[in-house]
C-alpha positions as CSV (number, residue, x, y, z in Angstrom):
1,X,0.0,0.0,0.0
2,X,1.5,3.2,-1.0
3,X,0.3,7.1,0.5
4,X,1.0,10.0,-0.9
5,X,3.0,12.9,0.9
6,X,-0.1,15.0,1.1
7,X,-1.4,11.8,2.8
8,X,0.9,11.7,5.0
9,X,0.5,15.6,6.2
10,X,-2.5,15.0,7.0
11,X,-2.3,12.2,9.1
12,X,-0.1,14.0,10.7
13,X,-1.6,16.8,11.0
14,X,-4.8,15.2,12.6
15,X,-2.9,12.9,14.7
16,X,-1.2,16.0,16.5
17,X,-5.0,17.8,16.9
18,X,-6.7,14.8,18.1
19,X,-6.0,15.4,22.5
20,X,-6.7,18.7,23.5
21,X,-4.7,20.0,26.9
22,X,-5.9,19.7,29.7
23,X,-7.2,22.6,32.7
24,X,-4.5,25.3,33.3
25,X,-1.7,23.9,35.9
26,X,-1.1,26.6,38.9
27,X,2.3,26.3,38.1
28,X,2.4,27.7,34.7
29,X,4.0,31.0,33.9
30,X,3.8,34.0,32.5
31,X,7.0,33.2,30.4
32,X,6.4,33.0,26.5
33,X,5.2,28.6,25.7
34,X,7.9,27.2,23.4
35,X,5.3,25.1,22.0
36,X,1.6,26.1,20.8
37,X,-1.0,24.9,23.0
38,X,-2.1,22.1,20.7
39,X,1.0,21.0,21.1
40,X,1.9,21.0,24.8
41,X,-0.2,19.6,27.7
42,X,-1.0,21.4,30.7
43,X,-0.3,19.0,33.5
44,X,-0.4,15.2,34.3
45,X,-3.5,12.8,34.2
46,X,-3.0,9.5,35.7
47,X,-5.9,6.9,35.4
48,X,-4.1,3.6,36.5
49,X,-1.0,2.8,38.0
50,X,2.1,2.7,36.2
51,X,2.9,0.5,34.6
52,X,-1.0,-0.4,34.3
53,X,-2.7,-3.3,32.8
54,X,-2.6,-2.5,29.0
55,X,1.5,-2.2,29.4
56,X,1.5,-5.6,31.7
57,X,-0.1,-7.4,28.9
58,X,2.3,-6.1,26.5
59,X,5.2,-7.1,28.9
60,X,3.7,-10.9,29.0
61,X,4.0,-10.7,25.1
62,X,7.2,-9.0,24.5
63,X,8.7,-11.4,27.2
64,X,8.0,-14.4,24.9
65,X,10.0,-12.7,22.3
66,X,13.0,-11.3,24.8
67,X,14.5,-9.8,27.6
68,X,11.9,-7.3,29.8
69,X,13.5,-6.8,33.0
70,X,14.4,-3.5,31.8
71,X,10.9,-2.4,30.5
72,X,9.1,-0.3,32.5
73,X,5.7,0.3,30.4
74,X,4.9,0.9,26.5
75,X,4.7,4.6,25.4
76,X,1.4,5.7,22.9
77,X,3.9,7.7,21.2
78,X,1.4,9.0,18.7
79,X,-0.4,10.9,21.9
80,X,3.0,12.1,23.2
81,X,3.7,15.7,23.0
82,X,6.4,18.3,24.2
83,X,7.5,17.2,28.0
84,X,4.6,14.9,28.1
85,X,4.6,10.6,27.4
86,X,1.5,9.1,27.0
87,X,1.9,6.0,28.1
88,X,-0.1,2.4,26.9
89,X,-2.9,3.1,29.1
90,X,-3.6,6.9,29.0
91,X,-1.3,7.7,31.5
92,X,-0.3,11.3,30.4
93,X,3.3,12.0,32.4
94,X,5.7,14.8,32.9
95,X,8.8,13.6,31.1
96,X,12.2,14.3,32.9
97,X,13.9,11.5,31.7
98,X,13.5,11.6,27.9
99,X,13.9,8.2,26.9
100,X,17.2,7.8,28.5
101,X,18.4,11.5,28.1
102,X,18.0,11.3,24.1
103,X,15.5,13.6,23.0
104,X,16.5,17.1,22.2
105,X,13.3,18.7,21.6
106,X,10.3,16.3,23.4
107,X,7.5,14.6,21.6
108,X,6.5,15.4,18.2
109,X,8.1,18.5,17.9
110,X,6.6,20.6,15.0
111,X,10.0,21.3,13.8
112,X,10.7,17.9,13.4
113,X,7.4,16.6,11.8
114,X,7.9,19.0,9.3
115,X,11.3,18.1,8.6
116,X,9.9,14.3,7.8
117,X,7.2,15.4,6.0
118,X,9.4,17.7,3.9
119,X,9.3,16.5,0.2
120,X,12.9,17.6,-0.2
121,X,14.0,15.4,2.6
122,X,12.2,12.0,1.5
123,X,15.6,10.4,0.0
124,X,17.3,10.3,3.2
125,X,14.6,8.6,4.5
126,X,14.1,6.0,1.6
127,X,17.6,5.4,0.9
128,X,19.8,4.6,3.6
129,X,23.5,4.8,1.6
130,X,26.6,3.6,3.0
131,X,28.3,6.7,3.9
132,X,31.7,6.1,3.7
133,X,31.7,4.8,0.0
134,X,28.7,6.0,-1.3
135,X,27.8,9.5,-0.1
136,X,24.7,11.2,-1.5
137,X,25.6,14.8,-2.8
138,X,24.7,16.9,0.0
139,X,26.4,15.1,2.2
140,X,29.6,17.7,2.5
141,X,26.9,20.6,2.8
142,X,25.5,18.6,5.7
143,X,28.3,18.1,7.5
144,X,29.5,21.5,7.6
145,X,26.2,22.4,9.5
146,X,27.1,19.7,12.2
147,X,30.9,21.5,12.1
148,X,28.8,24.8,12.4
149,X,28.1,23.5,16.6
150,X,31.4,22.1,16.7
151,X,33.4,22.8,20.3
152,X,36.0,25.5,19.8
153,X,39.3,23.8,17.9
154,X,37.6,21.2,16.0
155,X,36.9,21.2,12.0
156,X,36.9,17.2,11.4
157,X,34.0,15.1,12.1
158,X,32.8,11.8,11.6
159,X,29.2,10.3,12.3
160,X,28.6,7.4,13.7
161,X,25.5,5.7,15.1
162,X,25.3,6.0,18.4
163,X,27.8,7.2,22.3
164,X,29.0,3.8,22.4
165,X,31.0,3.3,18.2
166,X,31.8,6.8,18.7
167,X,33.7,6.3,22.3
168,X,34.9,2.8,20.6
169,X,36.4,4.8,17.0
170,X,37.5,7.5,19.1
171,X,40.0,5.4,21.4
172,X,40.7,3.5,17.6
173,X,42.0,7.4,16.3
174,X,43.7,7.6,19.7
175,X,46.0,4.4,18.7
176,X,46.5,5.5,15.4
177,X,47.8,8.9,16.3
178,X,49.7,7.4,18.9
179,X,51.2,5.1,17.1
180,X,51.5,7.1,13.9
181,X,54.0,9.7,15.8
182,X,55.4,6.9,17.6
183,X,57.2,5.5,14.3
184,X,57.2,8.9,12.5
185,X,54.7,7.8,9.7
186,X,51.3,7.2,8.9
187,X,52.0,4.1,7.2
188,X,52.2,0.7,8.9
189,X,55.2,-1.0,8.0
190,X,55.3,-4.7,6.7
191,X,56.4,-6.1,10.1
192,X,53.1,-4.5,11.5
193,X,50.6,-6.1,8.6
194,X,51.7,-9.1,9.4
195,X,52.4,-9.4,13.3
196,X,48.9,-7.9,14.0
197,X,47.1,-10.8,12.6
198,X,48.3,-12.7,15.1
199,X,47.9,-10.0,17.7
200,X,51.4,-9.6,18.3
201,X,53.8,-7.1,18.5
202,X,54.5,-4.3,17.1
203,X,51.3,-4.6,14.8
204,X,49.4,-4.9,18.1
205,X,50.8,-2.3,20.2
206,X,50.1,-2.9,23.8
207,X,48.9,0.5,25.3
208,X,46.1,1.7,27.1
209,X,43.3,4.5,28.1
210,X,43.3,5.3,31.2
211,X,39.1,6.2,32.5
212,X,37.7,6.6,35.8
213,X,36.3,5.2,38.6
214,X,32.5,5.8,38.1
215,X,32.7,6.5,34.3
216,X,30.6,4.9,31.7
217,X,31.4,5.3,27.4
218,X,29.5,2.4,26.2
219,X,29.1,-1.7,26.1
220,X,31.6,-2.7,23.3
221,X,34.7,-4.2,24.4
222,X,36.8,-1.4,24.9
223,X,34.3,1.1,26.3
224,X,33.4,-1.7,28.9
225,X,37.1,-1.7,29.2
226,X,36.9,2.1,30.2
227,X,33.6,1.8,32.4
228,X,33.4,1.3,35.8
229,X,29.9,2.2,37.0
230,X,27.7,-0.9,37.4
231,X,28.9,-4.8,37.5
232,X,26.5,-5.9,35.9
233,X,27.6,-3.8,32.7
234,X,30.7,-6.3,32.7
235,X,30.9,-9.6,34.5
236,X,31.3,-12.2,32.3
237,X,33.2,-10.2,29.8
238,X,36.7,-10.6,29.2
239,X,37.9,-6.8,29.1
240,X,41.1,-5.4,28.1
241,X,43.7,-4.5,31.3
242,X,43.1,-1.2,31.1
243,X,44.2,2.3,33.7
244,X,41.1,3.4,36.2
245,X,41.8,6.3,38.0
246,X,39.4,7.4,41.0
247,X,37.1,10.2,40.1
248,X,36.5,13.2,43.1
249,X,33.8,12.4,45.3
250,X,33.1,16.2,45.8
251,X,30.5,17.7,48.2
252,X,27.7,20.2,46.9
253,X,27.5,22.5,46.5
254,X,30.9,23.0,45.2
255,X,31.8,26.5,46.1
256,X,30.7,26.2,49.7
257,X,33.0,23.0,49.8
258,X,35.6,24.2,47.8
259,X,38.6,23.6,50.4
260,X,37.7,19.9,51.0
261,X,36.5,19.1,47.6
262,X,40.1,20.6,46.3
263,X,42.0,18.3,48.4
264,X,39.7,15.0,47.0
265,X,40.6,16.2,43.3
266,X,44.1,16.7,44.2
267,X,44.5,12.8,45.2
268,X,42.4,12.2,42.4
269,X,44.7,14.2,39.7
270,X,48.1,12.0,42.1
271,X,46.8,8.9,41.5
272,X,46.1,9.9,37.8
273,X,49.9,10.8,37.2
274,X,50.6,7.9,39.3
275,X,49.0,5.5,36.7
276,X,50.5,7.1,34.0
277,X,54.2,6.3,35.6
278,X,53.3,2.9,36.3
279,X,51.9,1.9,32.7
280,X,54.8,3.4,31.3
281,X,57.0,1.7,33.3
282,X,55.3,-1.9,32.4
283,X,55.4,-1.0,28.5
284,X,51.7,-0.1,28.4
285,X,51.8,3.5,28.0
286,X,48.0,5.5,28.5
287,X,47.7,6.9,24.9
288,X,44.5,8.5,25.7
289,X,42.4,9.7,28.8
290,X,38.6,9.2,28.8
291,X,36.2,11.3,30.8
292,X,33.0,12.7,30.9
293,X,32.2,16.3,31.9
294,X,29.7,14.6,34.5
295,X,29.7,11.3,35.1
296,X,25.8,10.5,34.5
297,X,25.3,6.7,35.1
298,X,28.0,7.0,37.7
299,X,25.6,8.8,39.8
300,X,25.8,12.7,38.2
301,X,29.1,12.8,39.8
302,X,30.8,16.7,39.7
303,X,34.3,18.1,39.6
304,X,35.4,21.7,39.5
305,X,36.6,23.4,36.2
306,X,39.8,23.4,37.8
307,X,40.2,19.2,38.2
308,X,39.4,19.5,34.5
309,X,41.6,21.7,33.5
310,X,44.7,20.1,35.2
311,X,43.5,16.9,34.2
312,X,43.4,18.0,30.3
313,X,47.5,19.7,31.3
314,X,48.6,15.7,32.7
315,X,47.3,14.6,29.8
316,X,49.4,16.6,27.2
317,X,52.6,16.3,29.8
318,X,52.0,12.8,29.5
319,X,51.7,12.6,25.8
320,X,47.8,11.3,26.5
321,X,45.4,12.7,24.0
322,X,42.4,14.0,25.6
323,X,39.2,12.4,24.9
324,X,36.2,14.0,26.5
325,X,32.7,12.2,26.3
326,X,29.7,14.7,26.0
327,X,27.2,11.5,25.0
328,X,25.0,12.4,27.7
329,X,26.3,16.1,28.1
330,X,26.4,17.5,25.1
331,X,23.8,19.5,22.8
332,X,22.5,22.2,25.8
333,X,20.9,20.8,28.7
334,X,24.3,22.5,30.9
335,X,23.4,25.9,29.5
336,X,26.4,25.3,27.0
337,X,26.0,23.2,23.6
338,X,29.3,21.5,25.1
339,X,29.5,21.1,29.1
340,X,33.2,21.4,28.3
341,X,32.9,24.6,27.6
342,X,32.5,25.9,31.2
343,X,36.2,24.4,31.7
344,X,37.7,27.5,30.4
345,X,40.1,25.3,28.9
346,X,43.6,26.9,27.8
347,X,43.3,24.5,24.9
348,X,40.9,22.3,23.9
349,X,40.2,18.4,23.9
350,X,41.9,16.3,20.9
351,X,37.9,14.2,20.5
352,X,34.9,15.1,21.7
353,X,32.5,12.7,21.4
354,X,28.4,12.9,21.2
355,X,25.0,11.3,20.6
356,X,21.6,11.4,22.6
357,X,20.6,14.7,21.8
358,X,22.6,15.3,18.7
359,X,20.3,12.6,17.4
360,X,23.5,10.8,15.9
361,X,26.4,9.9,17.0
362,X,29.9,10.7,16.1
363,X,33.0,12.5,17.5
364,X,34.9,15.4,16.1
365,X,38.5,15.3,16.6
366,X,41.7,17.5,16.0
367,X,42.9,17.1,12.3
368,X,46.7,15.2,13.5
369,X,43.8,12.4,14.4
370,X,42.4,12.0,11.2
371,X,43.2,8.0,10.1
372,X,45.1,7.6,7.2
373,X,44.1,4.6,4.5
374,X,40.6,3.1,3.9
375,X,38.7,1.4,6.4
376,X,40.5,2.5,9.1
377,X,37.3,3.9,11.2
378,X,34.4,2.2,9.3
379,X,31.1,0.0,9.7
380,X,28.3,-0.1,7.0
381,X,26.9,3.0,7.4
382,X,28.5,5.3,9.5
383,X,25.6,7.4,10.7
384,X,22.3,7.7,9.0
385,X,21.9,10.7,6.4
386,X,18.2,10.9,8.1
387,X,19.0,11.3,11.4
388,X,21.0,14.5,10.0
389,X,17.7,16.1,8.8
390,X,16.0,16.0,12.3
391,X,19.4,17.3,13.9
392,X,19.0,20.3,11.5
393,X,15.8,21.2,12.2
394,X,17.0,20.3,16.0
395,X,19.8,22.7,15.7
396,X,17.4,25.8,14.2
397,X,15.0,25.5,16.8
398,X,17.8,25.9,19.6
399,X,19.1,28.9,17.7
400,X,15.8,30.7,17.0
401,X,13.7,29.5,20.5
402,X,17.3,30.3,22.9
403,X,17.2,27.2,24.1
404,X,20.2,27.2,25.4
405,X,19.7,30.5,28.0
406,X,16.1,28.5,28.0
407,X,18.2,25.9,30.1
408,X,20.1,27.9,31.7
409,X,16.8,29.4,33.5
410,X,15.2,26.6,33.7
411,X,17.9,25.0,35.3
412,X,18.2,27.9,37.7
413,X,14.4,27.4,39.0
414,X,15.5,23.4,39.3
415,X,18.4,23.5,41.1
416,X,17.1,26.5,43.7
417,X,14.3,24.1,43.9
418,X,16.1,20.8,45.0
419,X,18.0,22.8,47.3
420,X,14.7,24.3,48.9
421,X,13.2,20.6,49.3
422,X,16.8,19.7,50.5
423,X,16.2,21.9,53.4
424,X,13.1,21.4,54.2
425,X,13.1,17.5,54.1
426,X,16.7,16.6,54.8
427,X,16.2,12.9,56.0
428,X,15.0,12.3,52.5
429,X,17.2,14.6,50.4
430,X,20.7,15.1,49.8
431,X,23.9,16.7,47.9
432,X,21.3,18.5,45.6
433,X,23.6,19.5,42.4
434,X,23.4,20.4,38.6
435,X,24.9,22.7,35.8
436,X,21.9,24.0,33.5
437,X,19.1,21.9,33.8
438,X,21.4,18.9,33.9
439,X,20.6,17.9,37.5
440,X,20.3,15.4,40.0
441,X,19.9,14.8,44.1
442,X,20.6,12.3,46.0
443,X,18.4,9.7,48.4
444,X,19.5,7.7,51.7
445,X,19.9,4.4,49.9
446,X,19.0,2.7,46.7
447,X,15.6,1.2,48.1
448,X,14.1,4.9,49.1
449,X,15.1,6.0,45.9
450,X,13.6,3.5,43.8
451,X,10.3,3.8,45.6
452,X,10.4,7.2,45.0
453,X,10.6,6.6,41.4
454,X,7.8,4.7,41.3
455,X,5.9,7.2,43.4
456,X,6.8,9.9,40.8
457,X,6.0,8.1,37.9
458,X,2.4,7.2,39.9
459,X,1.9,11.0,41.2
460,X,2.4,12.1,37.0
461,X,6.4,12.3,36.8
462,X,8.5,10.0,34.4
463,X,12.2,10.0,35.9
464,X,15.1,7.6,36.6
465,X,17.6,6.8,38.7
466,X,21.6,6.7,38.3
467,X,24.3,5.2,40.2
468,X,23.6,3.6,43.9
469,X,21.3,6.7,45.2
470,X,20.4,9.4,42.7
471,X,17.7,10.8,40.5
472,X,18.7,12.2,37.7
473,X,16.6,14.8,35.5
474,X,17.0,14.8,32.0
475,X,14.6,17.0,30.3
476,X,14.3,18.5,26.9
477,X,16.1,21.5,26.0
478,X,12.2,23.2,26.0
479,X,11.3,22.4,29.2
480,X,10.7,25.8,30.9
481,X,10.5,27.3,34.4
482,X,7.1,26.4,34.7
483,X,7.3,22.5,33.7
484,X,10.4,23.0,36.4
485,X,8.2,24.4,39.3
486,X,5.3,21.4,38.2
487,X,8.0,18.9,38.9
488,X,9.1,20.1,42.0
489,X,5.6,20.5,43.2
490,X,5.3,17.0,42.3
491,X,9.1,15.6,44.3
492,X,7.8,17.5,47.7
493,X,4.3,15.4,47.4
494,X,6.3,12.9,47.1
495,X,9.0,13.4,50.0
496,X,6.2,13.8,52.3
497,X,4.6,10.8,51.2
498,X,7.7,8.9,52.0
499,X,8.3,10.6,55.1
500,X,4.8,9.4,55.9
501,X,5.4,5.7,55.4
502,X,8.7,6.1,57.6
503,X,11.5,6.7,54.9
């Protein structure tokens, strides 16, 4: 059965007219909506619990097929709009979470139906090419919009399709450069064709990259080789003998604790230099250093600009690239389009990689860590030209709506907020912390904040957890000061409610 574009408009169309908001929240603003009202729902409706029975039955039939014990309940994505998932059984929620920090611009933003539906875009929807042989013509244009949000330094990029192959090719162009200046050429020599087919020396060079204590860049072998924020992310896996350095364990917020906190990143940045010494010594030199601006599944887990900044000077002392992973950082939610850029770096990382929000993944690197030869960084597609058309029309909505100040407001009104709850409830709420809207607090124990997930989700609130104790908010870049003061509203209800049952 085919339909025709005009078709297609006009299901759309409807299906974005069909559920009309619902009465005015008393937390709504004066502040100018990013969205229209036929767009955007005015506050949570809750008819069941969540998950309720519709999702449940989906749950007994997707378990015949594979693993669940991840699922929490099936999404009516068609009635999702802005900050608010619909779920399976009409649950309408306040998304803070945004399916797993991914979404730049909510639920069927009219940006990006309109991108899909645009006539002049239905090739990179139809054909998906394999990029790195067979480019369609606009690809150079494209990329030079994705260089046009570039950090500060970078003018090479490569897509990819998702955090974890563009942590995995970035610590590839890390042994590459590495190596390249370590035998003065580009070219592999005979001796190294041959020995690395049977992983040998000097064709298989045995150095490292050195990540953190707490850190997460993916589930591939050598980004599990990297991560160090949940077991059950590696047991069973054979991983590769890799540096871990401990990460600060700061107290918030930072500049009250700045004496204390600065002697924690001190050991931290030791130990760091340490490790460098000691691989060296052994003939397993750290090529590359991975970290993340805040280490999200670690637990949101902060450092001062300064750690950074003498953590990116080791690195270049030691001859380390620097390899900073804005996966779940990047594209705005800190206030920055880079978290990185509140360092105040004197010079900038060698890769940066992204995804989530950027819609694609990929990683832009310094030109000295371009590959040279065919095939060096490759898979079949390399990206998807498709997922570039949404991240334009992602990229003009953040320029023209300000989304970025947008989260740096927003993430004012959040972070004041935690800290007010903080006070008021502190047997429940701790070590309140954020940068933009990029925020988390922390609960006694893992059991008081899982029930207090579920609570949320039941009281209107989608949200998640990270590392042993925290909640972690992860909204889209238009969620505003009055979607902020809703959710509050919404985690005090539910700190008394837990304080009620004896939490």
């Amino acid at each position: 059965m085919s339909i025709s574009m005009a078709a297609l408009k006009q299901l759309l169309s409807r299906t974005n007219t069909l559920w009309k908001p619902a009465a005015r929240c008393l937390a709504q603003s004066a502040q100018q909506k990013l969205l229209p009202d036929d767009y955007d729902y005015d506050g949570p409706h809750v008819v069941t619990q969540v998950p309720g029975p519709r999702s449940k039955m989906l749950l007994k039939s997707l378990d015949n097929i594979q693993n669940t014990e991840a699922v929490q309940f099936f999404c009516d994505f068609k009635k999702s709009r802005g900050n608010w998932l619909v779920d399976a059984d009409g649950n309408r929620l306040l998304d803070v979470y945004m399916q797993i920090a991914s979404l730049p611009l909510g639920y069927n933003h009219p940006a990006v139906v309109s991108a899909l539906t645009d006539e002049n875009n239905l090739s990179a929807f139809v054909n998906r090419p394999a990029l790195g042989v067979l480019p369609p013509v606009d690809f150079p244009d494209t990329l030079q919009k994705l260089l046009q949000v570039a950090p500060p330094g970078f003018c090479q990029v490569q897509t990819m399709a998702c955090g974890t192959c563009a942590n995995e090719n970035a610590f590839k162009a890390v042994f590459f450069w590495y190596r390249a200046r370590q035998r003065g050429s580009l070219i592999p020599t005979e001796e190294e064709l041959e020995s690395c087919m049977r992983h040998e020396e000097p064709g298989s060079p045995n150095l490292t990259i050195l990540g953190f204590e707490g850190g997460f860049h993916g589930r591939t072998i050598g980004c599990l080789s990297s991560s160090h924020s949940a077991p059950l992310h590696k047991v069973d896996m054979p991983v590769l003998d890799w540096p871990i350095a401990p990460f600060p364990v700061t107290k918030h917020p930072l500049d009250v604790n700045a004496q204390e906190n600065r002697l924690e990143e001190e050991r931290c940045l030791d130990k760091v230099f340490q490790l460098m010494q000691e691989y060296k010594n052994k003939g397993r030199p750290v090529a590359g250093v991975v970290v993340e601006p805040i280490q999200s599944e670690g637990g949101d887990r902060h450092a001062s600009n300064s750690f950074f900044r003498q953590l990116r000077k080791l690195a270049k002392e030691n001859r380390s690239a620097f390899v900073v992973d804005e996966v779940q950082t990047g594209a705005g939610l800190t206030g920055k389009m880079w978290a990185h850029e509140h360092w105040g770096l004197e010079e900038s990382p060698d890769i940066v990689t992204f995804s989530k929000k950027m819609v694609i993944g990929g990683l832009y690197f310094k030109e000295e860590f371009r590959p040279k030869g065919a095939m060096r960084i490759m898979n079949t597609w390399l990206g998807d030209p498709a997922k570039l058309v949404i991240l334009e029309a992602v990229l003009n909505v953040i320029q023209q709506d300000r989304l970025l100040d947008n989260m740096t407001e927003t993430g004012q009104v959040i972070l004041q907020g935690l800290e007010k709850i903080q006070d008021k409830h502190a047997e429940v709420f701790s070590n309140a912390r954020g940068r933009g809207a990029f925020c988390a607090v922390d609960f006694p124990n893992t059991s008081t904040r899982d029930r207090a997930v579920a609570t949320l989700r039941n009281k209107g609130v989608q949200c998640a957890g990270c590392g042993a104790k925290a909640l972690r908010i992860r909204p889209a870049l238009i969620f505003q000061p009055h979607h902020a003061r809703m959710f509050l509203d919404i985690l005090e209800d539910t700190a008394l409610e837990l304080k009620s049952l004896g939490t």
